[in-house]
N, C-alpha and C positions, 0 to 999 in steps of 0.2 A: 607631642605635636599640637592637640589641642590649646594647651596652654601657652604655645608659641603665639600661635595663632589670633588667641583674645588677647595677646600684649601687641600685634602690632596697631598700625592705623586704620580707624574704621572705612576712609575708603580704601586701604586695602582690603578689609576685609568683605568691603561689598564686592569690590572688584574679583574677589576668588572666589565668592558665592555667583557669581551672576558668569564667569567666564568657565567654570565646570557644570553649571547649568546650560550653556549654551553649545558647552562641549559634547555635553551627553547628548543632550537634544539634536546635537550636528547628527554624529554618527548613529541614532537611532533612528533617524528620519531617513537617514541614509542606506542603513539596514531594510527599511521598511518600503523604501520606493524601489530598493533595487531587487526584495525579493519581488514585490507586484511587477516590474520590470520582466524578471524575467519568467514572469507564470502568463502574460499577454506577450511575451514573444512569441513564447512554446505553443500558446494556445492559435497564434495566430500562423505559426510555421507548419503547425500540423495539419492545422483547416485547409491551407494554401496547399500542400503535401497530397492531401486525399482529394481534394478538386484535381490536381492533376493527375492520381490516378484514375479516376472516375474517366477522365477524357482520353487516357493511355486504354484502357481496358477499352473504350468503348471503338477509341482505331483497333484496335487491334480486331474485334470481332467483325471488322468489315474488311480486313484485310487479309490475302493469300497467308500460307502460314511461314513460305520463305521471306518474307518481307519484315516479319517479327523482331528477327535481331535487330535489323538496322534501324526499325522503326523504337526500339528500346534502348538502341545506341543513342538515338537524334534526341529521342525523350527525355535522357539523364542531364545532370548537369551538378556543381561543383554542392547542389544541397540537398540535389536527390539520387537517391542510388538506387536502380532496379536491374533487374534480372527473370529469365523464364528458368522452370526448373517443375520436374515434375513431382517432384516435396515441397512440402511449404518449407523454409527457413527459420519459420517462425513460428515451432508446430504448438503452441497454445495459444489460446487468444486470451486477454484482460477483462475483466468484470468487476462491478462496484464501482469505477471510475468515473465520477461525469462527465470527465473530458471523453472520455475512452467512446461509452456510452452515448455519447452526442455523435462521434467521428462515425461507429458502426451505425447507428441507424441511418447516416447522409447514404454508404454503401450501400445498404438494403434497399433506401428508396434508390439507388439507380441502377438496380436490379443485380446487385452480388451480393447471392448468399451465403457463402461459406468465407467469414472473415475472420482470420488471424492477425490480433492488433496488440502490440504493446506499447504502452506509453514510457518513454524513458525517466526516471525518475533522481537520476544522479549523471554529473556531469562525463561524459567520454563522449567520443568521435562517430563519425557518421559509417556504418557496416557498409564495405564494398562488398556490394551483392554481387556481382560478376566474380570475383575471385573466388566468392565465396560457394560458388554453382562450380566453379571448375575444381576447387578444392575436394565438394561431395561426389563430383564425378567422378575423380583420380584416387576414390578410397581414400583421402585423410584423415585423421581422426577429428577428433574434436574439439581437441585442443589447439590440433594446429590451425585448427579454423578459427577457433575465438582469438588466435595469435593475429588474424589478419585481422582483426576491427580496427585497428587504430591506425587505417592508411589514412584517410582523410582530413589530415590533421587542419586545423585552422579553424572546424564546425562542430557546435557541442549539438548531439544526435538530440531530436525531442520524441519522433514517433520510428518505429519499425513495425509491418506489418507485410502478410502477404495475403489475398487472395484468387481466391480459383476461379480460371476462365471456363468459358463457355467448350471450350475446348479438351480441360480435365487440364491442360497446365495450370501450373500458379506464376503469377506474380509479385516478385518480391520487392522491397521495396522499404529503404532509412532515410527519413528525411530528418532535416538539424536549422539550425539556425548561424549565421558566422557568429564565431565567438569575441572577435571585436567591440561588435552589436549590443553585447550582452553587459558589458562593462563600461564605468562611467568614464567620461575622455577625461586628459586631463584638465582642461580649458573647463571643464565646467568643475572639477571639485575646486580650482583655485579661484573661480569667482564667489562658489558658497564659501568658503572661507573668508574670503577679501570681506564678503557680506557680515559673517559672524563676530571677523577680528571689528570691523567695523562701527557693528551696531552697539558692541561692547566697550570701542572706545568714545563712543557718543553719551553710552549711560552713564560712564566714568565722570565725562565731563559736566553731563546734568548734576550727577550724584555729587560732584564739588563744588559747583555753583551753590546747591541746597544748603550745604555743609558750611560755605564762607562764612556767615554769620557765625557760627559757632568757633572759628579761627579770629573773629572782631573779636568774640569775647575772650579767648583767651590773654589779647594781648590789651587789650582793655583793664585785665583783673591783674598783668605783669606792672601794668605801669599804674594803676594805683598800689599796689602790692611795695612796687619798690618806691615810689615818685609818690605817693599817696597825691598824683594827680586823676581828675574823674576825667573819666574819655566819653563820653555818652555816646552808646552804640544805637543804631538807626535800625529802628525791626523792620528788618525785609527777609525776604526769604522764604519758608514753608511756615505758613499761621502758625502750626504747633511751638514753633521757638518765641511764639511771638509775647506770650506769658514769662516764658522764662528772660527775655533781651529785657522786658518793663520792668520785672521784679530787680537782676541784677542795677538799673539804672538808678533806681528806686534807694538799693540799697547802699549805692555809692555816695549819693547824695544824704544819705541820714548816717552815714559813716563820718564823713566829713565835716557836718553839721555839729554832729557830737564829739569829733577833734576839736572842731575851733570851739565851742562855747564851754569844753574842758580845759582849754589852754587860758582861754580868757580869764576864766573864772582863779586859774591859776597863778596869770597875771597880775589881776585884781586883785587877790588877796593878799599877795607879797608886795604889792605895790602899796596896799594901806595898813600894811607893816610896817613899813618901813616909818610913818607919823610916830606910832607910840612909843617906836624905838630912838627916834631923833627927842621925843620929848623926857624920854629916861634917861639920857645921856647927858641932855642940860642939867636934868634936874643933881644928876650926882656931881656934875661939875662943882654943884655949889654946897657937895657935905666935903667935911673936912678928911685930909687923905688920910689912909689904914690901908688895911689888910683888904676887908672888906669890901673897898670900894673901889681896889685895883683887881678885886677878883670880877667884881659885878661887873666892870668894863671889858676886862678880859670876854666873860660871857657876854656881852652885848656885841662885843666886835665878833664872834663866832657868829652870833646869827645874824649880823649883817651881810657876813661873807656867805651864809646860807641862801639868804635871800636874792643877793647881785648872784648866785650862781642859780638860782629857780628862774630869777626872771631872765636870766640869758639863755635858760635849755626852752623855756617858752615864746620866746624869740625868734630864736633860730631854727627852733620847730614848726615855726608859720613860715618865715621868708628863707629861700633858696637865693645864696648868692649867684652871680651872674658868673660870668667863665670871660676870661682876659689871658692876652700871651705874657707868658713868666716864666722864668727860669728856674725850674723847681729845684737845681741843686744849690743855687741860690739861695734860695729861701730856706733849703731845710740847714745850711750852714750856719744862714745868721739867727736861726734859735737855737743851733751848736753852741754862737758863742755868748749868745744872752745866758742860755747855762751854763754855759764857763765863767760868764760876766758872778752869778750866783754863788761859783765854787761847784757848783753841778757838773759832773765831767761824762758826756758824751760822744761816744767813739761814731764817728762818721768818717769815709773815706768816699767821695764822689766817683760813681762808675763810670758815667758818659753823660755826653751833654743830651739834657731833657730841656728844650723847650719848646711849651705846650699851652694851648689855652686851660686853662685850669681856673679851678676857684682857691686862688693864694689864699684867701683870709679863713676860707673852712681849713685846708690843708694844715693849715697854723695851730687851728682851735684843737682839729683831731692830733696832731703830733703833738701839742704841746700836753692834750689828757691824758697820751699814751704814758709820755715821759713822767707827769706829773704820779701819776699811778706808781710806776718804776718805782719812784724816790720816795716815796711817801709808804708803799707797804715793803717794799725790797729787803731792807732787813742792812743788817751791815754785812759787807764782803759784796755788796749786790755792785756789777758793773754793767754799764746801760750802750748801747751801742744802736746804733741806727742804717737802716739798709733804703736802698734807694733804688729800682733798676723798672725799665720796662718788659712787660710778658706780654706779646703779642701786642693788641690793640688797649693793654689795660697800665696803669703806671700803678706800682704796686710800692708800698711803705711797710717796712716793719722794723716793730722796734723790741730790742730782744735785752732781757737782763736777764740774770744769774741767783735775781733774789731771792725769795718764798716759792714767788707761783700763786696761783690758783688748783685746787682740787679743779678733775676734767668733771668730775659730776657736777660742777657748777659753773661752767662756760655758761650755758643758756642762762641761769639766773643772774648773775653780774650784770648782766648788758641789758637788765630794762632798767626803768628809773626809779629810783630811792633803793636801792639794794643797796646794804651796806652788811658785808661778811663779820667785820667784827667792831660790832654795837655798841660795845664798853669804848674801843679807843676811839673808834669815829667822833664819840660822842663829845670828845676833849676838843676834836680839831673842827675845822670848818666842811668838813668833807660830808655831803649829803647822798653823796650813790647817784651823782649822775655823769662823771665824768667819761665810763665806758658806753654810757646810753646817749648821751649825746655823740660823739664818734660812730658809733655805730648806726643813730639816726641820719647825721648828715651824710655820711659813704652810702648810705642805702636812697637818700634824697635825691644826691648825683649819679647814682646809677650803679652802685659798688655795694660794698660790702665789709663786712669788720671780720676777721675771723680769728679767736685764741687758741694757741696750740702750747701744748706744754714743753719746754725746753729741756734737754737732757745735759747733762744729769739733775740739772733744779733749776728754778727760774719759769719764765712766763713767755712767750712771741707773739706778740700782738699786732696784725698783722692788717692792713684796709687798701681796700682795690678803686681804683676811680679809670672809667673810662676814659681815654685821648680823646673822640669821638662823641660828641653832645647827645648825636643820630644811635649810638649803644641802644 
C-alpha cells in the first residue's frame, strides 16, 4: 500500500494527506462537541428539573392534602415525571458528583432536607413515576417495575430523584431532555461537510497552481530531450523552485552551446580536410599508373566519402527540415525503385493512402540509412522489405531483412555516432558509424524515434516513428 502510494502523483498524494487529515479532524471535532453537547444539555435539563421541583414542593406545602394529586397531575409534563408515595423511589442518593452535589445543595437551601438524587449516567427513557407508585402499591416486584421505565420513549432521562415533604410523603420525580435535541440535525452535518469537501478542494487547487512550474519543466526538459530545442522556463511560483527553474535554464543553454561549438568544430575540421586531400589527388594524377597509385586513390576516395558523410550528420544535426504535404507512399516507392534502378531488390507493397505534412527529404535520408545498412552488413541470402502504415496519431516505417542482425546487447551502442561493430571491414569501405545515428537523431528532432528489434529467426527490424501532428 505504501509503495502504491509513493508511485502515484504528488498532488495526489497531498491531496490523501490533507483529505484524511481533515477527515479525522471532522469527526473528532464532532465527537468532541457532541459529547460537550450533551453534558450542558443534561446539566441544564437537571437544573431546570430541580427548580421546578423546588416550586412543586413548595405548592404543595401550602396546599390541603386532597388537592395534591391534581396539583401533581397539572405539574408533570412530557419531561417530567412525578408522583407522591410514601417510599422514596429512589431509596439512595448520589455522592462525589459535582453535578449531583451542586443539584442537592440548591434543595437544602430551599429547605429540603432529606434528598435522594441520582444523576443518570447512560442513555434510557425518562421513569413514569405514577405507574411506578401504583405498581409498589399492588405488590409488584421489582422487576416488573424496572419493566415500566421505558414508557416515555422519545426523552433520554438525565436526573431521577425523590424528596421528602413536610408532610412525611415523598416526591418523586425523572426529568430527561428530548432526544432529538441531543443529536446533530442533518442540515448541519451536511453543511460541515460541504465546508471540509470544500476547503480541501480549494488547497488542491493552490497546491497545483505551486506545482505548474514543476509541470513547465517537465515539458521543457521533453522537448529539449527530443527537439534539443531550449524552452526557457519563467520562475514563478513558490521561491524554493526558484533556484532550481535558473539552474535548469542555465543548463539548457550551456548544453546547446556545447552542441553547436562541437559540431562546428566538427565541421571545421572535415571541411579543411577536404584541401589536402584535393591537393593529394593532383598530386598522384601526375605519377605514372601501378598498382600503387590505384590503391592510394582507391584510399583517397574512402575518406572522401568519410568526410561528405561527417559533414552531412553535422549538418543536419543543426537544421530541422520544415514539414510540406507529401505522399509518403510515394516517396517511399520511388526509392523502391532507385534500388531496383541499383539491382537492390526491395520488397514494398503500399497499405493505404498517407498524405501528410511530412519532412520528405529526412524520411529519405532515414530510409535510405536503414536500407543502406540492410545491404551492406546483411550477408548473402539477406532479403529487405519495407513496411509503411499509420498507428494512431504516428506514421511509422520499418524496414525489415533476414540478414546478420545485430546482437540485442548492442541496440544502444550502434545508434550513437562513430560506432562501427566490425573495424577490420568498416575500415576497407566508406562506412564511418553514422548511418543508424543520423536516423535516429532526425526521428528524435521531429518528435519520433528509431527503435531495433531483432527479427526471427535472423535478421534486423529497424524500425522510426514521426508524428502526423507538428503540435506531438
Amino acid at each position: 500500500m505504501i509503495s502504491w502510494y509513493q508511485k502515484q502523483k504528488l498532488i495526489h498524494q497531498i491531496g490523501v494527506i490533507i483529505l484524511i487529515g481533515f477527515t479525522v479532524s471532522f469527526f473528532l471535532s464532532l465527537y468532541l462537541l457532541s459529547s460537550e453537547k450533551s453534558k450542558n444539555l443534561s446539566l441544564l435539563s437537571s437544573t431546570g428539573a430541580i427548580q421546578r421541583v423546588i416550586s412543586v414542593v413548595d405548592i404543595l406545602s401550602q396546599t390541603p392534602a386532597d388537592l395534591h394529586d391534581s396539583i401533581i397531575r397539572a405539574s408533570g409534563s412530557s419531561d417530567l415525571s412525578l408522583s407522591l408515595s410514601r417510599q422514596p423511589h429512589i431509596e439512595t442518593g448520589q455522592s462525589g458528583s459535582e453535578e449531583a452535589d451542586v443539584l442537592i445543595q440548591r434543595l437544602h437551601s430551599a429547605g429540603i432536607r432529606r434528598v435522594h438524587l441520582s444523576m443518570v449516567k447512560f442513555d434510557r427513557s425518562i421513569l413514569n413515576m405514577s405507574d411506578m407508585h401504583n405498581a409498589m402499591m399492588s405488590g409488584r416486584s421489582r422487576h416488573d417495575i424496572q419493566d415500566m421505565r421505558n414508557v416515555r420513549l422519545g426523552y433520554i432521562a438525565t436526573v431521577d430523584g425523590s424528596v421528602e415533604l413536610a408532610s412525611g410523603l415523598w416526591l418523586n420525580f425523572s426529568s430527561g431532555v428530548e432526544e432529538n435535541i441531543t443529536h446533530w440535525s442533518i442540515g448541519v452535518l451536511i453543511s460541515l461537510s460541504l465546508v471540509m469537501l470544500t476547503t480541501v478542494f480549494i488547497s488542491l487547487l493552490i497546491i497545483r497552481k505551486a506545482l505548474k512550474p514543476i509541470g513547465e519543466l517537465r515539458k521543457a526538459a521533453d522537448q529539449f530531450a527530443m527537439n534539443k530545442k531550449v524552452s526557457m522556463v519563467d520562475p514563478h511560483g513558490p521561491k524554493d523552485l526558484y533556484p532550481t527553474i535558473r539552474a535548469f535554464n542555465e543548463m539548457q543553454t550551456q548544453l546547446t552551446d556545447y552542441i553547436q561549438d562541437r559540431t562546428k568544430l566538427l565541421a571545421a575540421i572535415s571541411h579543411d580536410l577536404r584541401t589536402p586531400l584535393t591537393s593529394l589527388r593532383l598530386r598522384l594524377e601526375f605519377i605514372e599508373d601501378s598498382e600503387d597509385k590505384q590503391q592510394m586513390l582507391h584510399t583517397l576516395a574512402i575518406m572522401e566519402k568519410m568526410l561528405q558523410a561527417t559533414m552531412r550528420f553535422t549538418r543536419e544535426d543543426s537544421e530541422l527540415e520544415e514539414r510540406q504535404r507529401c505522399d509518403v507512399n510515394s516517396l517511399i516507392q520511388a526509392i523502391v525503385d532507385e534500388y531496383a534502378d541499383k539491382n537492390v531488390i526491395v520488397r514494398y507493397q503500399p497499405q493505404q493512402s498517407l498524405v501528410e505534412n511530412m519532412p520528405p527529404v529526412s524520411i529519405r535520408r532515414m530510409v535510405e540509412n536503414l536500407v543502406n545498412n540492410s545491404v551492406q552488413y546483411g550477408g548473402e541470402g539477406n532479403t529487405i522489405s519495407l513496411e509503411v502504415k499509420r498507428e494512431k496519431q504516428y506514421l511509422v516505417v520499418s524496414v525489415i531483412d533476414t540478414g546478420k542482425g545485430i546482437a540485442e546487447d548492442k541496440f544502444e551502442e550502434v545508434v550513437k555516432p562513430f560506432t562501427r561493430l566490425n573495424q577490420a571491414r568498416d575500415t576497407e569501405s566508406s562506412n564511418v558509424g553514422l548511418g543508424l545515428s543520423i536516423t535516429a537523431s532526425l526521428a528524435k528532432a521531429h518528435g519520433g524515434e528509431l527503435i531495433l528489434q531483432k527479427n526471427h529467426p535472423k535478421g534486423l527490424i529497424a524500425t522510426f516513428t514521426l508524428p502526423l501532428s507538428i503540435n506531438l
